[in-house]
KOLTI-366128 format. One line per field, with one value per residue (C-alpha): x, y, z. Coordinates in Angstrom, 2 decimals, padded with zeros to 5 digits. Layout:
u = (X / ...)
v = (Y / ...)
w = (Z / ...)
This chain:
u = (-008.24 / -009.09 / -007.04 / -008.75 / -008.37 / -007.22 / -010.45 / -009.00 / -009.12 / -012.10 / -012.36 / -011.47 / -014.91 / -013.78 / -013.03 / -016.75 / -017.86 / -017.44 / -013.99 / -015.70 / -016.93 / -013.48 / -011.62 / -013.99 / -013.06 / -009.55 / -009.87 / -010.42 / -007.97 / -004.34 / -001.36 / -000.44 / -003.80 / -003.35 / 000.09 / -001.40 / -004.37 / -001.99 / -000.15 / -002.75 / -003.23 / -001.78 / -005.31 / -005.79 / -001.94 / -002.40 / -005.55 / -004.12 / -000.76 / -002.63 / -004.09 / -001.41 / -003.87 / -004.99 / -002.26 / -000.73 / -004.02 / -003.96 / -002.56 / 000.65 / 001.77 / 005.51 / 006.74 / 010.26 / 012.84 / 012.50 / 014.29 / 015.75 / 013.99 / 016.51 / 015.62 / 017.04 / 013.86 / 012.55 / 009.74 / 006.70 / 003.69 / 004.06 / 003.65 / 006.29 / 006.80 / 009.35 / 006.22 / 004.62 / 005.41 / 003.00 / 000.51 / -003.05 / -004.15 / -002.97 / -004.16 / -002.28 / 000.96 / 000.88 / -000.08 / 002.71 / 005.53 / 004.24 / 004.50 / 007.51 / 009.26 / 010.05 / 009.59 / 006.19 / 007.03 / 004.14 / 003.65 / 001.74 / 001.23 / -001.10 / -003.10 / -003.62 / -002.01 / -000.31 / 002.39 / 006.11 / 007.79 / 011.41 / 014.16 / 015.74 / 014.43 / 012.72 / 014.75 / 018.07 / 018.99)
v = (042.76 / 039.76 / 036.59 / 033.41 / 030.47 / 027.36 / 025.13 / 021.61 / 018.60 / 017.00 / 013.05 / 010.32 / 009.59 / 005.42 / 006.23 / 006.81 / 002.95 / 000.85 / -001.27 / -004.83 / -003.13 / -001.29 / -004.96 / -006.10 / -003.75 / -004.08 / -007.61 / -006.91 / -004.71 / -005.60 / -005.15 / -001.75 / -000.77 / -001.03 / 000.34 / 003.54 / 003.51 / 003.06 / 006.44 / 008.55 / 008.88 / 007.32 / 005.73 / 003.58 / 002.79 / 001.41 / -000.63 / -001.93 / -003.29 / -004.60 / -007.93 / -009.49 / -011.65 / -009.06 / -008.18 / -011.73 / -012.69 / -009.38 / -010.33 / -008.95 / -009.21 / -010.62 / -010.84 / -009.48 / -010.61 / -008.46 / -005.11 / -004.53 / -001.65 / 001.32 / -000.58 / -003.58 / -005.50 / -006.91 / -004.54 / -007.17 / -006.44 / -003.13 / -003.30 / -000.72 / -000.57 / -003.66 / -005.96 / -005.50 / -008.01 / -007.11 / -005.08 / -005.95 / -003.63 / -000.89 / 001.67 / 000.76 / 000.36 / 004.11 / 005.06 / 002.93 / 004.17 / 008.04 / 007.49 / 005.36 / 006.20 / 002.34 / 000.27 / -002.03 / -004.61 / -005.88 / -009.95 / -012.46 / -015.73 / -018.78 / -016.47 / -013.75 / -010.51 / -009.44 / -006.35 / -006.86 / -004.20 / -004.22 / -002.76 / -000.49 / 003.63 / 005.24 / 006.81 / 004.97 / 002.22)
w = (009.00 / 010.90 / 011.16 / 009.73 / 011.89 / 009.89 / 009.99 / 010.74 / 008.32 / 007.99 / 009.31 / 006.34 / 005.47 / 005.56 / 009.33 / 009.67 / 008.53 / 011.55 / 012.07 / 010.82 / 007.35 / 007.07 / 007.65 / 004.84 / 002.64 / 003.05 / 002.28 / -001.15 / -002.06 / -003.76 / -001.57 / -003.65 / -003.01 / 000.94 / 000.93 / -000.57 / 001.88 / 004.89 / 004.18 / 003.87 / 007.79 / 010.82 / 011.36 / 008.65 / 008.43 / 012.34 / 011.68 / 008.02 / 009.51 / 012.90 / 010.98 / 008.91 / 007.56 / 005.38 / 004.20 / 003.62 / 001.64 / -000.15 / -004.35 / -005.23 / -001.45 / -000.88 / 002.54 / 003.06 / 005.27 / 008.84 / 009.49 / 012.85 / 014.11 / 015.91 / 019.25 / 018.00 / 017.63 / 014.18 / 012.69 / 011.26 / 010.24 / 008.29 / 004.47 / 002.28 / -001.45 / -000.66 / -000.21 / -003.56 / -005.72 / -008.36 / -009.50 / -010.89 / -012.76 / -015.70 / -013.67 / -010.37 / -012.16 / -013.67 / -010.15 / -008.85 / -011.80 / -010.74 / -006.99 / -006.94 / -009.65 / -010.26 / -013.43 / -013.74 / -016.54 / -018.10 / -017.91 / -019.05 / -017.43 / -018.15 / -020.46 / -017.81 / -017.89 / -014.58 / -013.53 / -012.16 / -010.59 / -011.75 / -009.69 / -011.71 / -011.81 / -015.03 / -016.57 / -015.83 / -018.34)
């Protein structure tokens, strides 16, 4: 019986929009939003993390104090779980409770609703 060869993955379709359109998309996504995008391929995590600006106007972004990087240098630019501050939507914070495995505390400020992540793990008291 023949072998199959493993067909290779096909492209991320968003790769296929040029950069500027991709750059405007991102600009309207929540921080949680482009911390999910930027793991799903090496690509999009590159191009996400190369303009802070998008990141820094992005809601529910935090910046956190630099980590020395094993060279010795401080890491910028690069947006982890440590970044969001909070979440927009109900929908993001299940996804962000699933993936995480971190408490999202429901708040409401001047009469709109918003989502806290809270530091403490589900199922630990």
């Amino acid at each position: 019986m023949p072998q199959q060869t493993p067909t290779p993955p096909a492209p991320a379709r968003l790769l296929l929009l040029p950069p500027e359109l991709r750059l405007e998309i991102y600009s309207h996504c929540t921080a949680f939003t482009l911390l999910l995008l930027s793991q799903t391929c090496t690509a999009l995590r590159a191009e996400i993390n190369s303009v802070p600006d998008i990141l820094l106007r992005s809601y529910g972004y935090a910046p956190s104090p630099p980590c020395p990087s094993p060279s010795g240098s401080a890491a910028g630019g690069i947006v982890t779980i440590k970044n969001i501050a909070r979440i927009q939507t109900a929908e993001e914070a299940m996804v962000c409770e699933e993936v995480t495995g971190r408490f999202v505390e429901s708040r409401v400020r001047y009469g709109t609703g918003c989502f806290v992540l809270v530091a403490g793990r589900k199922g630990r008291w």
